[in-house]
C-alpha atoms as a printed R data frame, in Angstrom:
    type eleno elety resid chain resno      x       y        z
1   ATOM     1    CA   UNK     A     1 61.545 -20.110 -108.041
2   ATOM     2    CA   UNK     A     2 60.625 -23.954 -108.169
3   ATOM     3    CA   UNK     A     3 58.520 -23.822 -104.982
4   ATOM     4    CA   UNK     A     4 56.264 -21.028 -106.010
5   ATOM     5    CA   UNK     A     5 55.602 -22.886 -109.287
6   ATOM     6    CA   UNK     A     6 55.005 -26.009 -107.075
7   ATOM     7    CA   UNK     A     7 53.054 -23.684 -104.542
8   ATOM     8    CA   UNK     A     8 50.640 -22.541 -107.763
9   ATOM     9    CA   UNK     A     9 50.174 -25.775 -109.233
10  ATOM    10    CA   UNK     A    10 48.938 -27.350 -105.835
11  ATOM    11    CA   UNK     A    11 46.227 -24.311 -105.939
12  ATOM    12    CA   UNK     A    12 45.039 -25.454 -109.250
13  ATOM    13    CA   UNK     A    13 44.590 -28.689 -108.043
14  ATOM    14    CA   UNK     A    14 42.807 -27.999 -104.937
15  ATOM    15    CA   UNK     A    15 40.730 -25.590 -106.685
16  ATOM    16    CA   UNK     A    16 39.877 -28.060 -109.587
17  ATOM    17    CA   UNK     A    17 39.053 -30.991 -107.361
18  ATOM    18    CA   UNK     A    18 36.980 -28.924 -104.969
19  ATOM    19    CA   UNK     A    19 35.073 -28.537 -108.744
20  ATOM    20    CA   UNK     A    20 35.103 -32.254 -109.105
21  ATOM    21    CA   UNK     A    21 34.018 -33.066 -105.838
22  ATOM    22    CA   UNK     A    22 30.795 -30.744 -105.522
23  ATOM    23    CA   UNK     A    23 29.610 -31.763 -109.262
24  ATOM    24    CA   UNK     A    24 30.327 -35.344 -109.209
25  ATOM    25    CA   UNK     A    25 28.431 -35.790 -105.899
26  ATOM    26    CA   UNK     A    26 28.409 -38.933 -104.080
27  ATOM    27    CA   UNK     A    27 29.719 -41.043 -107.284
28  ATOM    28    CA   UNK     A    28 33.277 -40.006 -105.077
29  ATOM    29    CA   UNK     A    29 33.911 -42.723 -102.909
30  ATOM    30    CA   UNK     A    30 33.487 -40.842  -99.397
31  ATOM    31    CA   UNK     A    31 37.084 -41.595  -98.106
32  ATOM    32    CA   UNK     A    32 38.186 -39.660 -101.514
33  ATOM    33    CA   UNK     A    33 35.567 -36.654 -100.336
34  ATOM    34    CA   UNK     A    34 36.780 -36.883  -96.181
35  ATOM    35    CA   UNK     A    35 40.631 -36.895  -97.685
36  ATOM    36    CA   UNK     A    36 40.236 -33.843  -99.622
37  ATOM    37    CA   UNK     A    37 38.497 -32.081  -96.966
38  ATOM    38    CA   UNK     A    38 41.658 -32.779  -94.983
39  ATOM    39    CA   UNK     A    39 43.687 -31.111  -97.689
40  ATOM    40    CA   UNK     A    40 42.303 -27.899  -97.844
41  ATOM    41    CA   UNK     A    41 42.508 -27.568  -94.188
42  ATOM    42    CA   UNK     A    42 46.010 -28.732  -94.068
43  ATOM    43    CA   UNK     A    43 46.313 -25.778  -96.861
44  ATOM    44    CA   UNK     A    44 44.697 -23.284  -94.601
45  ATOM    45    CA   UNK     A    45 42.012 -22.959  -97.236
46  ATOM    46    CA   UNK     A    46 39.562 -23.201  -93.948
47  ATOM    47    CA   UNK     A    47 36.168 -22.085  -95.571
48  ATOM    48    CA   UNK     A    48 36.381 -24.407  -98.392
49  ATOM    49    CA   UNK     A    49 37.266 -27.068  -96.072
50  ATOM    50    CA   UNK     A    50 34.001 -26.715  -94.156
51  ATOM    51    CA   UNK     A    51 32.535 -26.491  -97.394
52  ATOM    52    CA   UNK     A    52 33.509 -29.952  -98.226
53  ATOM    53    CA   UNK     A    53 32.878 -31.657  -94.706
54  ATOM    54    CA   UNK     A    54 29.630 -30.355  -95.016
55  ATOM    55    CA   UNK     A    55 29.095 -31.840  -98.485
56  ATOM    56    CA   UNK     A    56 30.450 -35.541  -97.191
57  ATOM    57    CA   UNK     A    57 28.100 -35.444  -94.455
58  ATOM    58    CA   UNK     A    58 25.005 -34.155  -96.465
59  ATOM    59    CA   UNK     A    59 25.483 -36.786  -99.301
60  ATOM    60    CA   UNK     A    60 27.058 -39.941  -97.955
61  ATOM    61    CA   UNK     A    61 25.689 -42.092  -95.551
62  ATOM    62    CA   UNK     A    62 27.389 -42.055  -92.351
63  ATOM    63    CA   UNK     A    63 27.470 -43.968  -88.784
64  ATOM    64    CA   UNK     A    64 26.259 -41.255  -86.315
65  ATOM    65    CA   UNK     A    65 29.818 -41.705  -84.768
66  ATOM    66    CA   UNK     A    66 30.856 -40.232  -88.157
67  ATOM    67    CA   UNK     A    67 28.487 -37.331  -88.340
68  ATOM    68    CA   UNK     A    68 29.706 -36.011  -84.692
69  ATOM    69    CA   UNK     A    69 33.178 -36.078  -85.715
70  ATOM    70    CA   UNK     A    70 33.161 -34.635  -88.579
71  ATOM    71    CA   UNK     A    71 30.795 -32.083  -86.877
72  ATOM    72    CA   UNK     A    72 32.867 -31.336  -84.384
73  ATOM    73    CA   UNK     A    73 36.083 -30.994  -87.163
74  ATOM    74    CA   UNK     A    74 34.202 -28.189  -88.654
75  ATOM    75    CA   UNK     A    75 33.106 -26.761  -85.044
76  ATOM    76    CA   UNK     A    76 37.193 -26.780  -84.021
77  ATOM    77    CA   UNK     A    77 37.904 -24.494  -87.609
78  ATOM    78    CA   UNK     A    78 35.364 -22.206  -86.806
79  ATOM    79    CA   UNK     A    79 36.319 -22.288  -83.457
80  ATOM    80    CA   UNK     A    80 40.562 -22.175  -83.577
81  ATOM    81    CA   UNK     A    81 41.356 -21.073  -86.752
82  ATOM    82    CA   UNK     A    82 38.379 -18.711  -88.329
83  ATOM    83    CA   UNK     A    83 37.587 -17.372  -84.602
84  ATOM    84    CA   UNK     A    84 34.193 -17.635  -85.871
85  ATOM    85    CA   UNK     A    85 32.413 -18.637  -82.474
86  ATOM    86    CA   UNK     A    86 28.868 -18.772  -83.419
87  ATOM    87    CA   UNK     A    87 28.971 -20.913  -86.183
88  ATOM    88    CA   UNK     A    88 31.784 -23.048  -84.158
89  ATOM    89    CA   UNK     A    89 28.822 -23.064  -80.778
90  ATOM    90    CA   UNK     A    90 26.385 -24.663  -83.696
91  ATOM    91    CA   UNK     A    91 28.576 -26.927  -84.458
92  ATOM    92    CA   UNK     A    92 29.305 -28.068  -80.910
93  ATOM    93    CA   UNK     A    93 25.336 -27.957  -80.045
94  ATOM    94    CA   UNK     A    94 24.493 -30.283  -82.874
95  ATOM    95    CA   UNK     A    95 26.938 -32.982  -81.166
96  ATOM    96    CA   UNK     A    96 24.994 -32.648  -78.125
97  ATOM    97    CA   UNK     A    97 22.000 -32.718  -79.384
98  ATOM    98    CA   UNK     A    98 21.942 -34.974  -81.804
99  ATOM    99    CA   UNK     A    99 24.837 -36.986  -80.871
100 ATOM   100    CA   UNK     A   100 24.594 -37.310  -77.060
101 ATOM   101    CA   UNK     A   101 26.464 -40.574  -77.002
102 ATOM   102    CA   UNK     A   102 29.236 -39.908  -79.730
103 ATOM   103    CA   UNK     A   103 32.866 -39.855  -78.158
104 ATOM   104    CA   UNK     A   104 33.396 -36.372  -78.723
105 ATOM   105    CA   UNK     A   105 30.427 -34.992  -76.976
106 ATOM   106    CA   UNK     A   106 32.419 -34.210  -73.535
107 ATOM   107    CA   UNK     A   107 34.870 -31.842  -75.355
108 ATOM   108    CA   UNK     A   108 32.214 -30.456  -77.381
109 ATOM   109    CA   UNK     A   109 30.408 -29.228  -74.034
110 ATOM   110    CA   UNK     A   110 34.106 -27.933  -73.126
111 ATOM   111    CA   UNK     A   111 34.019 -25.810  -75.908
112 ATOM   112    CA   UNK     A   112 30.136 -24.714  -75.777
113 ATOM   113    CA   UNK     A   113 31.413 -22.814  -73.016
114 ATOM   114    CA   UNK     A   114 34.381 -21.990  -74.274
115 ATOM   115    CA   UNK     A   115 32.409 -20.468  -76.945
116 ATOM   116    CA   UNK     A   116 29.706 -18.770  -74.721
117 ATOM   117    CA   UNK     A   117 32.440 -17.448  -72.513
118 ATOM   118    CA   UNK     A   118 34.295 -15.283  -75.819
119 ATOM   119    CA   UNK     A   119 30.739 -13.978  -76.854
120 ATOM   120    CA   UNK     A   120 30.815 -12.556  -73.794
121 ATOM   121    CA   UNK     A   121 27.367 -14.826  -72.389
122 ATOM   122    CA   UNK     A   122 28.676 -15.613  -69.031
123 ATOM   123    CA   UNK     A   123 25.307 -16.520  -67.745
124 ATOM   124    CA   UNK     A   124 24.926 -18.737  -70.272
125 ATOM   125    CA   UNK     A   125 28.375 -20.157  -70.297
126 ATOM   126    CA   UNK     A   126 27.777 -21.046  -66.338
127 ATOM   127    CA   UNK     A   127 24.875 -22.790  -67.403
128 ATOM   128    CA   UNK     A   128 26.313 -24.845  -69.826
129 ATOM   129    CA   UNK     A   129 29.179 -25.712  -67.697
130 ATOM   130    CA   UNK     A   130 26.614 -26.936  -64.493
131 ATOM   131    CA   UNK     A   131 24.802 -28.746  -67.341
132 ATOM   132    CA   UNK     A   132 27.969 -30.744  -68.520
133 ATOM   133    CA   UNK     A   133 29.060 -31.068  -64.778
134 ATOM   134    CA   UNK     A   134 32.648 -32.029  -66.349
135 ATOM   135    CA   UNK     A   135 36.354 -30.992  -64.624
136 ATOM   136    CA   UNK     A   136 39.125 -33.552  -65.801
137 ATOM   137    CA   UNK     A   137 40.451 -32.608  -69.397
138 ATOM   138    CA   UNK     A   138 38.554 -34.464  -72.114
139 ATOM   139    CA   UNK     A   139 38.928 -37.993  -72.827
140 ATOM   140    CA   UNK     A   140 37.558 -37.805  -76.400
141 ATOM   141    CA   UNK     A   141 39.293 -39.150  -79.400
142 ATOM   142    CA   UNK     A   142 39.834 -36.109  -82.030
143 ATOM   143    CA   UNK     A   143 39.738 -36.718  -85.305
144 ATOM   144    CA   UNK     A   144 41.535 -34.178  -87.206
145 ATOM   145    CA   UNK     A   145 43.790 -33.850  -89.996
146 ATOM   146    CA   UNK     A   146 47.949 -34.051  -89.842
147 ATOM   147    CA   UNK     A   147 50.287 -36.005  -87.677
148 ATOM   148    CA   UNK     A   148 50.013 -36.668  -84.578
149 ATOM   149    CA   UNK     A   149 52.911 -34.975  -82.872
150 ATOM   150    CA   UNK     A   150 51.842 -34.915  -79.233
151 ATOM   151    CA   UNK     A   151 49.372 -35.516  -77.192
152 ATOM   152    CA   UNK     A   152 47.993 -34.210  -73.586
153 ATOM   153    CA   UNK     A   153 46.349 -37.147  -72.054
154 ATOM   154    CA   UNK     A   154 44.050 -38.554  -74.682
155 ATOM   155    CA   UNK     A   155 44.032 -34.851  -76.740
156 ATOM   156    CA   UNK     A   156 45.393 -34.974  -80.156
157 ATOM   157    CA   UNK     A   157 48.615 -32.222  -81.281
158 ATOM   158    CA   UNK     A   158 49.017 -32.112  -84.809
159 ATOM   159    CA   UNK     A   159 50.781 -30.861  -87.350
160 ATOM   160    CA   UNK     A   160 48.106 -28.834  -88.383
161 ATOM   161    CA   UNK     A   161 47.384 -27.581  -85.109
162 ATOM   162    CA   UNK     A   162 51.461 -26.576  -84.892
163 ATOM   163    CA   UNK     A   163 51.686 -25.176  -88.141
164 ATOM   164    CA   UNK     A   164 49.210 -22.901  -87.369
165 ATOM   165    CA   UNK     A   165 50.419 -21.650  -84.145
166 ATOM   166    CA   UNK     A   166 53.654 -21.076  -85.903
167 ATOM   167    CA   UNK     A   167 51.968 -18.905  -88.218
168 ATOM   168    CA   UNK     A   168 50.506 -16.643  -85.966
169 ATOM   169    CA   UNK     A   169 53.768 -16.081  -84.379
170 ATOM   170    CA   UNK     A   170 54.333 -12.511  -85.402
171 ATOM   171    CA   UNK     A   171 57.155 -12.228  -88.441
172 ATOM   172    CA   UNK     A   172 60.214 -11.837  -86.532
173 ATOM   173    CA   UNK     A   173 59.532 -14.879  -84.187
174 ATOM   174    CA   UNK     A   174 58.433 -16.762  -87.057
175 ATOM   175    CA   UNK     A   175 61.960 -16.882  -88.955
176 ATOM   176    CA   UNK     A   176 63.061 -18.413  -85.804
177 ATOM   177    CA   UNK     A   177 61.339 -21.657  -86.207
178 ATOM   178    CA   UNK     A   178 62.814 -23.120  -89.812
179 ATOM   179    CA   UNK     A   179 63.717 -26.569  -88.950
180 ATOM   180    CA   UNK     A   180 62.810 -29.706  -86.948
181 ATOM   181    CA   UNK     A   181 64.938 -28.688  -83.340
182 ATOM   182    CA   UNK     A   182 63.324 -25.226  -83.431
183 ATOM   183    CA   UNK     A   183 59.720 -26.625  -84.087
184 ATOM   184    CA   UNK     A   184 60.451 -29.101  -81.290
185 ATOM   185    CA   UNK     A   185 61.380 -26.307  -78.574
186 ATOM   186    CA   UNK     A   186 58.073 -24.237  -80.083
187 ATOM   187    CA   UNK     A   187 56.465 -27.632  -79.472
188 ATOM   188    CA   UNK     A   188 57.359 -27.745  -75.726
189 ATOM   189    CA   UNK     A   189 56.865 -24.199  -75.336
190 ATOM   190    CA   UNK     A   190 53.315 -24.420  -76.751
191 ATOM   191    CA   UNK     A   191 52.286 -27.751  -74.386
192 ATOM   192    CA   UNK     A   192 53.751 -25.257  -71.577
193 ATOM   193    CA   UNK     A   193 51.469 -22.941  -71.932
194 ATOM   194    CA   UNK     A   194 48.198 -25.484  -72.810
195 ATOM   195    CA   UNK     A   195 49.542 -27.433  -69.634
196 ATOM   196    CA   UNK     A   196 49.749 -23.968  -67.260
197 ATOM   197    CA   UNK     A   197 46.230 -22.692  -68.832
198 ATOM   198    CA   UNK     A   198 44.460 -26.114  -67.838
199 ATOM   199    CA   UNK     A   199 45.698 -26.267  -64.583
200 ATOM   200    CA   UNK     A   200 44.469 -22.059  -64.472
201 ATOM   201    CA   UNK     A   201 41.009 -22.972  -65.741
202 ATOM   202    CA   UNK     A   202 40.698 -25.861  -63.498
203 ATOM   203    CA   UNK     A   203 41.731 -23.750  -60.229
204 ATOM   204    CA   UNK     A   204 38.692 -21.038  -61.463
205 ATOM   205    CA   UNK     A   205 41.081 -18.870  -62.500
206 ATOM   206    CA   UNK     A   206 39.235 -17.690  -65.676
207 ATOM   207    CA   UNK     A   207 36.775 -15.900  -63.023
208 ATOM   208    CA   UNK     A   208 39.245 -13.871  -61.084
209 ATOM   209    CA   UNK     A   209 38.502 -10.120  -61.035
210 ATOM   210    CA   UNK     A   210 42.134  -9.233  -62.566
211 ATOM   211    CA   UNK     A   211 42.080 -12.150  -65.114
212 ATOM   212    CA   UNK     A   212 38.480 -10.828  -66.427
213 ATOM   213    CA   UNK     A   213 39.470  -7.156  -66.376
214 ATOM   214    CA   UNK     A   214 43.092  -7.833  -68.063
215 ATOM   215    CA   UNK     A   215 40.974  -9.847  -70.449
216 ATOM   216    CA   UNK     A   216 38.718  -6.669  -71.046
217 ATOM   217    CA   UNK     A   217 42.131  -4.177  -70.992
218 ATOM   218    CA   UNK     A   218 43.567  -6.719  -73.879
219 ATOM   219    CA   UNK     A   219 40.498  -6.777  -76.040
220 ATOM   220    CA   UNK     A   220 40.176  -2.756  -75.712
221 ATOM   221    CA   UNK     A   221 43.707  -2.651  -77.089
222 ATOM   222    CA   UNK     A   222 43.244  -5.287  -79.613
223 ATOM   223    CA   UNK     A   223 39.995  -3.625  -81.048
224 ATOM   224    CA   UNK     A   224 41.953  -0.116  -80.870
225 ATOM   225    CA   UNK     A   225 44.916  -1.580  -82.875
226 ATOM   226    CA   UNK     A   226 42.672  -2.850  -85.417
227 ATOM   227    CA   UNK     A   227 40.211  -0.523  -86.032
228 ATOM   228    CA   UNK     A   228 43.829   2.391  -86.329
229 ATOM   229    CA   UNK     A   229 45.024  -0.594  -89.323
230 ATOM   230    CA   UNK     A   230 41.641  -0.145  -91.092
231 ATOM   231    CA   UNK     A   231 41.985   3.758  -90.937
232 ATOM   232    CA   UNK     A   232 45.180   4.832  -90.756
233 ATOM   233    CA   UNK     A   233 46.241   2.829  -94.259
234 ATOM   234    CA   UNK     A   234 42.796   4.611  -95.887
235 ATOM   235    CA   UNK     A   235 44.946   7.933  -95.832
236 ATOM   236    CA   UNK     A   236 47.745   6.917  -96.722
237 ATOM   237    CA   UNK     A   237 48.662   6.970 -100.542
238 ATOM   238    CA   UNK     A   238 51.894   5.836 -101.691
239 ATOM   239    CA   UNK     A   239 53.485   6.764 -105.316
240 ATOM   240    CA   UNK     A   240 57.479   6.877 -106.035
241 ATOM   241    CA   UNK     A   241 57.188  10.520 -106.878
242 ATOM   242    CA   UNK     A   242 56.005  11.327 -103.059
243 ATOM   243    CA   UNK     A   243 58.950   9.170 -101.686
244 ATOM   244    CA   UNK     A   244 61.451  10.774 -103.952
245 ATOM   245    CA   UNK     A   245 59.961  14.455 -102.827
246 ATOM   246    CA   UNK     A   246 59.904  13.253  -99.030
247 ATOM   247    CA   UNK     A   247 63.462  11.853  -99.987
248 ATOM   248    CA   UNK     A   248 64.677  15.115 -101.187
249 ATOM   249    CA   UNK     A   249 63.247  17.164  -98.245
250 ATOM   250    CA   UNK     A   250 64.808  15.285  -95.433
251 ATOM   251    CA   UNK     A   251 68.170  14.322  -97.232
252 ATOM   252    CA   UNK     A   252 70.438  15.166  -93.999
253 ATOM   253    CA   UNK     A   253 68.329  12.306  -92.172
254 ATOM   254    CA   UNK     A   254 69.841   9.737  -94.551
255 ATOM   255    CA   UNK     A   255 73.158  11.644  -95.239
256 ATOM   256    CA   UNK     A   256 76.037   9.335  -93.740
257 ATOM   257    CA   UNK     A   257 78.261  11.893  -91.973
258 ATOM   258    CA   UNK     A   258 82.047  11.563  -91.649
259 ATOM   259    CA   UNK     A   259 84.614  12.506  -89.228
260 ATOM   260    CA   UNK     A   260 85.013  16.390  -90.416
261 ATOM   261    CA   UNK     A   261 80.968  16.019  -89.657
262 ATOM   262    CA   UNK     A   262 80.107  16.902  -93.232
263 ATOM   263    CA   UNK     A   263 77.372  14.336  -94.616
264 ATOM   264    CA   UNK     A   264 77.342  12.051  -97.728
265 ATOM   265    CA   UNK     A   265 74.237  12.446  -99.471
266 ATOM   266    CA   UNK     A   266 73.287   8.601  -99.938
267 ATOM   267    CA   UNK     A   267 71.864   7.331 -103.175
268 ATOM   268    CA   UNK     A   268 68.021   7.465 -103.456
269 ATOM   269    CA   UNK     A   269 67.741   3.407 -104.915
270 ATOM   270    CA   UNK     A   270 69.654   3.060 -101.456
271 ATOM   271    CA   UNK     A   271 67.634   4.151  -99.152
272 ATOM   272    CA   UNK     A   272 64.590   3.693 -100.830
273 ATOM   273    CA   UNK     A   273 63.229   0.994  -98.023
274 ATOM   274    CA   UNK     A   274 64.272   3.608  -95.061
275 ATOM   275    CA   UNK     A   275 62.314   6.124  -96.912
276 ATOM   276    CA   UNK     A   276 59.292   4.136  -97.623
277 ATOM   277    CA   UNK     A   277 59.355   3.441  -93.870
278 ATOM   278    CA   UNK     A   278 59.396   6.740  -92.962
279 ATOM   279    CA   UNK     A   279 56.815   8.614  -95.034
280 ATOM   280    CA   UNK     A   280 54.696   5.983  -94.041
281 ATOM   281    CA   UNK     A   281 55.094   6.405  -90.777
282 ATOM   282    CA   UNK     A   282 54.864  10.716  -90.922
283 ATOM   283    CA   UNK     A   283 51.710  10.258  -92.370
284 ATOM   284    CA   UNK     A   284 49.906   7.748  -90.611
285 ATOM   285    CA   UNK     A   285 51.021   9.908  -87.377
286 ATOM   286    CA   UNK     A   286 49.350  12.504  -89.231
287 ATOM   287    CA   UNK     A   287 46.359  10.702  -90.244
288 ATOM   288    CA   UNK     A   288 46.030   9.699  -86.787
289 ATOM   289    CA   UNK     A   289 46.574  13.377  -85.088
290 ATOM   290    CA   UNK     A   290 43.258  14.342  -87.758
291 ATOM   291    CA   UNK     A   291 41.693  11.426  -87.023
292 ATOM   292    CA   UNK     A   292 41.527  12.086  -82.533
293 ATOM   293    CA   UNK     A   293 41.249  15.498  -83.413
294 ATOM   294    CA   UNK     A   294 37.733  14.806  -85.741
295 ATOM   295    CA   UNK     A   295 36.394  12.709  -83.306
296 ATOM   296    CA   UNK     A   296 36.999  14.635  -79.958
297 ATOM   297    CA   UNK     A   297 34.895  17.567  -81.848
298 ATOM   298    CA   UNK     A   298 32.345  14.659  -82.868
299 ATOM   299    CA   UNK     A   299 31.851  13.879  -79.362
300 ATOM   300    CA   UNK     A   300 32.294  17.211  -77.721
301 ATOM   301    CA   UNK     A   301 35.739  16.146  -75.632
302 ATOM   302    CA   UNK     A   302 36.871  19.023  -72.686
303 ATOM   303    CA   UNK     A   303 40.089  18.789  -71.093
304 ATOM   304    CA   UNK     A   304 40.108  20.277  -67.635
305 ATOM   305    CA   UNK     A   305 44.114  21.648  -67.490
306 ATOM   306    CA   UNK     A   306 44.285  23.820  -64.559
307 ATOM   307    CA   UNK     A   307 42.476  20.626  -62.299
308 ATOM   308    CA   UNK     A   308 45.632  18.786  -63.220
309 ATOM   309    CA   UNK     A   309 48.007  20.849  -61.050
């Protein structure tokens, strides 16, 4: 269990210098501060990150070029990893305002809309976009942290930004990718899909009637799915004396049966995983039956059955 000793000990020390950092203040030379900023964002500690870019920026003096790209560092984790698009549209606003001239100030209008466009303020987005009047992809220089791994014109891949698209893979896709010829055919896949959703984008697509309501058919589903997680697992409690009654009740379910077609009762340390599975599952179906039930009352629901002939 070396690495999760390892795994512990880098905590410590990520927690203890982002200690060190805020108290000693600007007696840190800055490229100390900017490095460990880059560290706890290659750690997926995202919020302390933006702590810490914040505090570079607030107490060291920087070029202007400086300010906008560490601005727009912070606006691209609020905007692609905490899905936080407000505080990611300050970010990008500040560029343009304050930086007009910086070389990340193109992109940064990309992503104003971008950011308009997921808080649902098309009019606003259009604006923005007839404001920036830009089409080609960006020719900015990104400064983030990781290696460089790819890029798409003059736009930065890192290993940051592939980590974390790895991550979100869901769990069974995820134990595909384990070593370097796997994350290189993720790789390809991923600049795939950036490459197809550019060339979408730059045809209009993102205003076709389908696209928007598919859009609006995912999101329903997405919000449905979450807000079931948040209430289904509220009614759900989970002690080793309810799985060993549950296992009891429904022992011909796990009961291995032979060729006479007489069944082996299994041992309960076994099955125990099946079984945890299951009752889960029995009651959150329950919970959920209750739960449709309670709020087709709430909201007075009538089902017309003879109309469906």
């Amino acid at each position: 269990m070396q690495w999760i000793k390892k795994a512990v000990l880098i905590g410590a020390v990520l927690v203890v210098g982002f200690s060190a950092c805020q108290q000693g203040g600007a007696n840190l030379p800055a490229e100390t501060v900017r490095d460990f900023a880059n560290a706890l964002y290659n750690r997926e500690l995202y919020s302390q990150s933006i702590s810490e870019y914040e505090f570079y920026m607030r107490n060291y003096k920087l070029d202007d070029e400086e300010q906008a790209n560490i601005s727009y560092i912070i606006g691209n984790i609020y905007f692609e990893r905490i899905k936080d698009y407000e505080n990611a549209l300050a970010y990008y606003l500040r560029i343009k305002q304050i930086y007009p001239g910086s070389n990340v100030v193109d992109e940064s209008n990309k992503r104003i809309v971008e950011c308009l466009e997921r808080l649902e303020r098309s009019a606003d987005a259009q604006q923005a976009l007839e404001e920036a009047t830009f089409i080609d992809a960006s020719k900015a220089r990104k400064s983030r942290p990781g290696a460089v791994v790819a890029t798409i014109g003059d736009r930065e891949i890192t290993t940051g930004d592939l980590d974390y698209e790895i991550k979100m893979l869901p769990p069974y896709m995820k134990a595909q990718v384990k070593d370097g010829s796997s994350k290189l055919e993720f790789l390809r896949q991923f600049l795939a899909t950036e490459l197809l959703y550019d060339s979408a984008r730059r045809k209009g697509l993102e205003r076709d009637p389908e696209v928007i309501e598919n859009a609006f058919q995912a999101k329903k589903n997405v919000m449905v799915q979450k807000l079931l997680q948040e209430e289904l697992s509220k009614d759900v409690s989970l002690s080793e004396e309810d799985l060993r009654n549950y296992f009891q009740a429904n022992l011909a379910k796990y009961s291995e049966v032979d060729s006479t077609g007489s069944g082996t009762p299994p041992r309960y340390e076994d099955v125990r995983g099946k079984v945890t599975q299951d009752y889960i599952l029995e009651k959150q179906q329950a919970a959920y039956e209750r739960m449709i039930e309670r709020m087709m009352r709430a909201q007075a629901v009538e089902i017309f059955e003879d109309r469906l002939k």
